[in-house]
Structure formats: structure tokens, C-alpha cells
C-alpha positions as CSV (number, residue, x, y, z in Angstrom):
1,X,0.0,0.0,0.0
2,X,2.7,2.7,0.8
3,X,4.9,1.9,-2.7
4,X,1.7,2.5,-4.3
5,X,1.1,6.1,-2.7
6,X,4.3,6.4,-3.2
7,X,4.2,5.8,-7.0
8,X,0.7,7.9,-7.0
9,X,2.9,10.9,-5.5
10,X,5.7,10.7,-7.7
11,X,3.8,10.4,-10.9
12,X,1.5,13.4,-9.5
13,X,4.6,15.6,-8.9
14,X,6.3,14.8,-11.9
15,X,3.4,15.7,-14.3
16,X,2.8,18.9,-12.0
17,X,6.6,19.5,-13.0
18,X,5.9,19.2,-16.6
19,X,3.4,21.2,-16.7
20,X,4.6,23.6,-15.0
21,X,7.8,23.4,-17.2
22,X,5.5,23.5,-20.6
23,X,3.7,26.7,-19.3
24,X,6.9,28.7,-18.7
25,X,8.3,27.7,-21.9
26,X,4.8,28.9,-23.7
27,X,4.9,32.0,-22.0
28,X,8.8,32.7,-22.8
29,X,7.7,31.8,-26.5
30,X,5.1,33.9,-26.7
31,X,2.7,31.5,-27.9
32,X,-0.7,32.8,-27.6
33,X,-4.3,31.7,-28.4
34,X,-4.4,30.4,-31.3
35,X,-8.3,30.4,-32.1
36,X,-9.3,34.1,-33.3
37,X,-12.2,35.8,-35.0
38,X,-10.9,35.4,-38.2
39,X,-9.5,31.6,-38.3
40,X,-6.8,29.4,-36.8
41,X,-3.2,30.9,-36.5
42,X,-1.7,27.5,-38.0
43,X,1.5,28.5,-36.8
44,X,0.7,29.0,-33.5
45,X,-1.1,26.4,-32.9
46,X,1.7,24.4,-34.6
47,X,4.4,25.8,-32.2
48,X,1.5,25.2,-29.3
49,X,1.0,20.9,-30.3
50,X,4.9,20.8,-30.4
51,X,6.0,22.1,-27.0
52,X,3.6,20.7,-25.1
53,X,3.8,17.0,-27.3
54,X,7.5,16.8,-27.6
55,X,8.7,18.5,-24.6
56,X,6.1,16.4,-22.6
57,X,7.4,13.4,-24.2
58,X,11.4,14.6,-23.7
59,X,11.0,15.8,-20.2
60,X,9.7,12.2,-19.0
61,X,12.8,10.5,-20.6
62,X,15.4,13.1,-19.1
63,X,13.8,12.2,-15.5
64,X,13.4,7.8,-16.6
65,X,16.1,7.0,-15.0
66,X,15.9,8.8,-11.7
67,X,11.7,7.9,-11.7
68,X,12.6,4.4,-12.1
69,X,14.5,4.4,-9.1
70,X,12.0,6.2,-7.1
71,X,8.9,4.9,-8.2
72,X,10.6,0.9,-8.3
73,X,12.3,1.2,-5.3
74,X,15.8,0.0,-7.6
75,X,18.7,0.1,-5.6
76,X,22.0,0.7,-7.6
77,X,25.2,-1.7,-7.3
78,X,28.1,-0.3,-6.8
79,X,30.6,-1.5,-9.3
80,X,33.1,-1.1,-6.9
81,X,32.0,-3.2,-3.8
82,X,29.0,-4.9,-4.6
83,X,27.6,-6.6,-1.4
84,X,27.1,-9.8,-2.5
85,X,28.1,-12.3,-5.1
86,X,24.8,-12.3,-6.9
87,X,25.6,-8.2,-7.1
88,X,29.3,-9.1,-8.4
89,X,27.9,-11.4,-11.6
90,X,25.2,-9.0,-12.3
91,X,27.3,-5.9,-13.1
92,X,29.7,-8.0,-14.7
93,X,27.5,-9.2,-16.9
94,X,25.9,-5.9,-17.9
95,X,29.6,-4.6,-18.4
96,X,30.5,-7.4,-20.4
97,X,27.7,-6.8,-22.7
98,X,27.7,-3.5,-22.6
99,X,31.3,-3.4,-24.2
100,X,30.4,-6.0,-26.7
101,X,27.8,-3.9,-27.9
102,X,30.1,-1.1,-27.9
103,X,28.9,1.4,-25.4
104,X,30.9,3.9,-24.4
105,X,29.6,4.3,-20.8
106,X,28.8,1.5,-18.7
107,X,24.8,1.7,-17.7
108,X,24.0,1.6,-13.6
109,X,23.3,-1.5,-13.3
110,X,20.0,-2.4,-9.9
111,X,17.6,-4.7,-9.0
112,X,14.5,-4.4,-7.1
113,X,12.4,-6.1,-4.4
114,X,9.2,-7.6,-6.6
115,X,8.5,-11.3,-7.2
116,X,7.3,-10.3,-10.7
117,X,9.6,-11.6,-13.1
118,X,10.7,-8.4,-15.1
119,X,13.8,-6.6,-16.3
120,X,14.0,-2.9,-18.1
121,X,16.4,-0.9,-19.4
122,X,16.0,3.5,-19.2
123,X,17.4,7.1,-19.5
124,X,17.8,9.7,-21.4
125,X,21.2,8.8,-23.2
126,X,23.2,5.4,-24.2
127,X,25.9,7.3,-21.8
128,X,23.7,7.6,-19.1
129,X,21.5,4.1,-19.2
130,X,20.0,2.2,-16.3
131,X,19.7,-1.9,-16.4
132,X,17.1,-2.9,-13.4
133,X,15.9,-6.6,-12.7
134,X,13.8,-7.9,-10.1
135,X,14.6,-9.9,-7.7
136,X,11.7,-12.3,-9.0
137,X,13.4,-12.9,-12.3
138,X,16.9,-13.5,-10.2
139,X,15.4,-16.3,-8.5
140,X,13.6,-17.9,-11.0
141,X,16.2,-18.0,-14.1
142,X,19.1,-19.5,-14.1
143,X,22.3,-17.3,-15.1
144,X,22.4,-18.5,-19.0
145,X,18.4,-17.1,-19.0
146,X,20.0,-14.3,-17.1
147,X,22.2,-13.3,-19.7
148,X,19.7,-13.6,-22.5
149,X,18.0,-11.3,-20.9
150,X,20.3,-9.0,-19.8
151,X,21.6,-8.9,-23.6
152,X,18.4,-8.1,-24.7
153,X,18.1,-4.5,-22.5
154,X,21.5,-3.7,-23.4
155,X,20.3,-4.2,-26.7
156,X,17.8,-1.6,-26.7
157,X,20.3,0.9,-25.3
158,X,22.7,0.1,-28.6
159,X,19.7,0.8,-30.7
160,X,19.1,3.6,-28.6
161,X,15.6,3.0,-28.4
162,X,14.2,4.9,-26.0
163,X,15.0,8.0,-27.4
164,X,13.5,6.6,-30.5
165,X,10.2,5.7,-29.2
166,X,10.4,9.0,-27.0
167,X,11.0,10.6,-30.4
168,X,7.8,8.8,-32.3
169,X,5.1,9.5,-29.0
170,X,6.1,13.3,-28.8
171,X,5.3,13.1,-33.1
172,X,2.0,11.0,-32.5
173,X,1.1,13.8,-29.4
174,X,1.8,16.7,-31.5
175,X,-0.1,15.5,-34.4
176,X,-3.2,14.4,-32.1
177,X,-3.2,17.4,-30.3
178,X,-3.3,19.6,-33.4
179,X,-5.4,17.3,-35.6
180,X,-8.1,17.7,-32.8
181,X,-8.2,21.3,-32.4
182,X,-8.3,21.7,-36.3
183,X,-11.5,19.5,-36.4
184,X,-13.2,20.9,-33.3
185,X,-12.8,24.4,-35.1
186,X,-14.3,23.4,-38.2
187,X,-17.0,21.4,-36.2
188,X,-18.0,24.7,-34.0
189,X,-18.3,26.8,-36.8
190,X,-20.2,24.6,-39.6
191,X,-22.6,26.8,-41.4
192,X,-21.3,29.8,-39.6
193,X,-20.5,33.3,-41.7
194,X,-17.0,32.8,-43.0
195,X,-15.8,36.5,-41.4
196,X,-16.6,35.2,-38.0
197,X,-15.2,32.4,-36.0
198,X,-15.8,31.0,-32.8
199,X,-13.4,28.8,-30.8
200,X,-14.6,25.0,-30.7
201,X,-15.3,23.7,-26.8
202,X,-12.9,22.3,-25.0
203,X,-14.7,19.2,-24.2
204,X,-15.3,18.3,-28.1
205,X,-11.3,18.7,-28.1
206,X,-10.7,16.7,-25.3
207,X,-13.1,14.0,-26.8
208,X,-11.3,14.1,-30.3
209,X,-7.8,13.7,-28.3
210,X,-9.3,10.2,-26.7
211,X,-10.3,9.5,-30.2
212,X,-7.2,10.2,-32.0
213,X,-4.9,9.2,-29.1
214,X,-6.3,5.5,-29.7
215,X,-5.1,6.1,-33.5
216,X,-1.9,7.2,-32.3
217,X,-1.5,4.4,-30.1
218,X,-1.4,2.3,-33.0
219,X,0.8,3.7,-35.0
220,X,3.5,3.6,-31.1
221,X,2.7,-0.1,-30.8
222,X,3.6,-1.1,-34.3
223,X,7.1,0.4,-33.5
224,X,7.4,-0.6,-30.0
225,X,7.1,-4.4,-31.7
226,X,9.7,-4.1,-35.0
227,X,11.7,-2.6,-31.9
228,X,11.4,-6.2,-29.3
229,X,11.9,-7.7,-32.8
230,X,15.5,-6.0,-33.5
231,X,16.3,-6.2,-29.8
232,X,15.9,-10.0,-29.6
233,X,18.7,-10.4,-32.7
234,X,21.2,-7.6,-30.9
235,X,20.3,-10.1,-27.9
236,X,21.1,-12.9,-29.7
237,X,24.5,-11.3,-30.9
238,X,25.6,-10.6,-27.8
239,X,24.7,-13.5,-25.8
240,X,24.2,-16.4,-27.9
241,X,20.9,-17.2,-29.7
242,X,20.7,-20.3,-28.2
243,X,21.0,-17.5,-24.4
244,X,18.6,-15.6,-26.0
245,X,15.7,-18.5,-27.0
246,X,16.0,-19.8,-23.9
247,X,15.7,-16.6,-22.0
248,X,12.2,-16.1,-24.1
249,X,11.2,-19.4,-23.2
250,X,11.6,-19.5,-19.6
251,X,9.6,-15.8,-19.7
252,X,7.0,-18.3,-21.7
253,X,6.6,-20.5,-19.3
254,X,6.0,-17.7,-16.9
255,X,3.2,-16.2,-18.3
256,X,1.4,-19.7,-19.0
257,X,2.1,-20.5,-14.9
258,X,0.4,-17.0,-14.7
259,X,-2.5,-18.0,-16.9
260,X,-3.1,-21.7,-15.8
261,X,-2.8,-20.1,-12.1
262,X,-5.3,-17.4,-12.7
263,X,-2.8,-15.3,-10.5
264,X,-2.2,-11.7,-11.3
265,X,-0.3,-11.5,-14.7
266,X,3.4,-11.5,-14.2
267,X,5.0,-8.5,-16.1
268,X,8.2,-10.6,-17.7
269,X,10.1,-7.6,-19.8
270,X,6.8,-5.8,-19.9
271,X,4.5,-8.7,-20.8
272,X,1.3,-9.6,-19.5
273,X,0.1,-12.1,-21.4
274,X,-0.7,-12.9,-25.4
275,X,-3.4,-10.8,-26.6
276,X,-5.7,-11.6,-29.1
277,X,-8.0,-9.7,-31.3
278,X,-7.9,-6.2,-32.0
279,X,-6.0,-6.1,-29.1
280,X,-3.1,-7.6,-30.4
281,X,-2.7,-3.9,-32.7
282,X,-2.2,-2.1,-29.3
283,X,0.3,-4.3,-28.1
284,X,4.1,-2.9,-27.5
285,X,5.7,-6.5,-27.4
286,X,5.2,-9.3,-29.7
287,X,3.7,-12.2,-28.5
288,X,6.7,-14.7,-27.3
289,X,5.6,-17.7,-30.1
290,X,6.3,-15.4,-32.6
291,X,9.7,-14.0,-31.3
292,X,11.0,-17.1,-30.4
293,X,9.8,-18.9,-33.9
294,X,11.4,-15.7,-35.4
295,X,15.2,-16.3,-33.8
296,X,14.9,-20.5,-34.2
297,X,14.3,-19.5,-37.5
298,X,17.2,-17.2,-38.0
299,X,19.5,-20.1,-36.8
């Protein structure tokens, strides 16, 4: 019960912090309204969807990393003494990858107290990366399984992926924010004189923003997936393939204890299950069949 106020807080503040960051920067930009008596200023709307849908997006991945260890509770190892064997192997492991894929920084490397059976890689640059397990996934895979999946989150910060996907939301938020406002205008003022304008409500834009947010999520999803995809091959590289299958694998059998069990669904690197459907278009990781037929395949 407290992590979770504790997360509730921290997410609260954070987005207070943003927007509180967004409305200095409109004000130092001069960006007024945007809606007038004679039309849409395109350009300031244009400047107004931008700040407040890329720098949203850009201020949440300059503060992943230190959110990650708040709101997870991750406690970093120090490279230098780590307190315990299991500590030792882990940052070796990262390190080791970490220089076979060529980083030039080594990430932090932490785990955290959760018997879910998860692992994530964040932060705002591939110099300054964080690599967190749980203390779930310690337990339950053995230290080839380990690595698979340890190669995997390095992988993403090679690719440099989130900065990619921070890159692609801020575009999607951007485009939804404008794309609503342009609609609600025209929507308002149907039929009206063309020398006179109104400015649309703000609940018909906050309805088109559900509307075209849903679109937008999409459009994330379908990148978040060709993204697992090309993070389970740099996995392979750097670990093995035959590291990385099994690492997939034991995250299968996981999920389907989760299932048959009818426990709470285990996050394992973000996955909750194999959706099905229309469904399946909104979800950020492919289902595990496919990725592991996909590297078996590759062999």
C-alpha cells in the first residue's frame, strides 16, 4: 500500500513538474491563443502541439532514470563493492555486454524487491542508461536465462531505443493534439459566416484527443514491436541465440504458470500475457511464439 502512494505521488509531482515546465516555456515563446475571430493561427497552434507533445514526451525520458528508481524502489550496485556475489555477476554481466555492444559508458546497473519476473532498461542517453531486474526474475532464471535477458536490455540501449520511441510519441502527441483542435474548429463553426469564427469547446477537443490518441497508439505499438523484434537479434549477438531462446522461453513458461494459475499477470520484460483480437494492434511486445519462432528460425 505505501509503494503504491508512493508511486501515485511521484507520478502526480512529476506531471505537476511538466506542466509547469510546458507553461513557462509557452509564456517565454510567446505563444498565444491560437483560435481568433478570423481563423486558426496554424503556426501557433503548430508551435503550441509541439512544446507541449515533444517536450512532454522529452522531459519524462530526461527524469526515466531517476523515476525508475523512485517509483521501483531500484537500488544501484556499486561496481566497486558490490555486497554480495549475486551483485558481483550481475554488473559484470551488464559490463560485459555492454562493451560487446560497444557502449561507451557503462549503464548503472539495480535490481529491485518484486517477485514479478521483469527486467527494463531507461534514460535519457546510451551514456547515461540504467539496467534494473527484479529480484523475482533473479530467483527464477538461471544465469544463461540471465544473460539472454540482460543482452536483450542492453540491446535496446545500442539501438538507442528509448530516445526513438520518446521521439515517435512526442510526433504521435503533436499530431493528435493539433489534428483535434483543427477539427473541433471546423466542427464549432459549420454553417457559420466565413468573417466570423468561434473557438470549438474544450470538451469536443478533449473528446477528439481520446479518439485520436487511440489512432496514435497504434501507430507507437507497431514500432514498439519491430523494436522487441530487432532487440531479440542484438540479444542474440551478444549473448548467444541459443541465451537468447531460452531466456524467451523460460519468460514463456512464466506467463502460461500465470494463466493456468489465474494469479495476477506476471510483467516478464513488460508482458502480461498474449493478446488476441484487436488487441493484439495495441500491443508494445510481440507475442513470445512469434519472437521465439522468429530467432529459431534465423539459426
Amino acid at each position: 500500500m505505501f509503494k503504491m502512494g508512493k508511486r501515485f505521488f511521484l507520478f502526480i509531482a512529476v506531471n505537476i513538474l511538466i506542466l509547469a515546465t510546458l507553461s513557462i516555456t509557452m509564456r517565454l515563446l510567446g505563444v498565444g491563443n491560437y483560435f481568433s475571430a478570423r481563423g486558426i493561427d496554424y503556426n501557433s497552434l503548430m508551435m503550441f502541439c509541439l512544446v507541449w507533445g515533444m517536450g512532454g514526451a522529452f522531459i519524462s525520458l530526461a527524469l526515466s532514470r531517476v523515476m525508475a528508481k523512485w517509483m521501483m524502489g531500484v537500488q544501484v550496485i556499486d561496481p566497486n563493492s558490490p555486497e554480495n556475489d549475486a551483485g558481483r555477476e550481475l554488473v559484470s554481466t551488464v559490463y560485459r555486454l555492454a562493451r560487446a555492444a560497444n557502449l561507451s559508458a557503462m549503464p548503472e546497473v539495480g535490481w529491485y524487491d518484486s517477485s514479478e519476473v521483469n527486467a527494463f532498461a531507461t534514460g535519457p542517453t546510451k551514456s547515461r542508461a540504467l539496467v534494473a531486474v527484479s529480484s523475482g526474475l533473479l530467483q527464477k532464471m538461471d544465469r544463461e536465462e540471465i544473460e539472454g535477458v540482460l543482452a536483450h536490455e542492453i540491446s535496446h540501449i545500442a539501438n538507442g531505443d528509448m530516445v526513438t520511441m520518446t521521439l515517435i510519441q512526442g510526433i504521435i502527441n503533436a499530431f493528435v493534439m493539433f489534428l483535434a483542435r483543427v477539427i473541433a474548429f471546423f466542427i464549432a463553426n459549420r454553417g457559420r459566416d466565413e468573417e466570423s469564427s468561434s473557438a470549438p469547446s474544450y470538451l469536443v477537443i478533449f473528446l477528439l484527443e481520446m479518439v485520436l490518441s487511440v489512432l496514435g497508439m497504434l501507430v507507437v505499438s507497431a514500432f514498439s514491436r519491430r523494436r522487441e523484434y530487432r532487440a531479440d537479434e542484438g540479444g542474440a549477438q551478444l549473448a548467444g541465440r541459443t541465451s537468447m531462446i531460452k531466456a524467451l522461453e523460460a519468460l514463456q513458461s512464466t506467463v502460461a504458470y500465470a494463466d493456468l494459475t489465474h494469479k495476477e499477470a506476471l510483467a516478464t520484460l513488460k508482458i502480461s500475457g498474449k493478446p488476441s483480437g484487436f488487441f493484439a494492434l495495441f500491443a508494445t511486445h510481440p507475442p513470445l511464439e512469434e519472437r521465439i519462432a522468429k530467432l529459431k528460425s534465423a539459426v
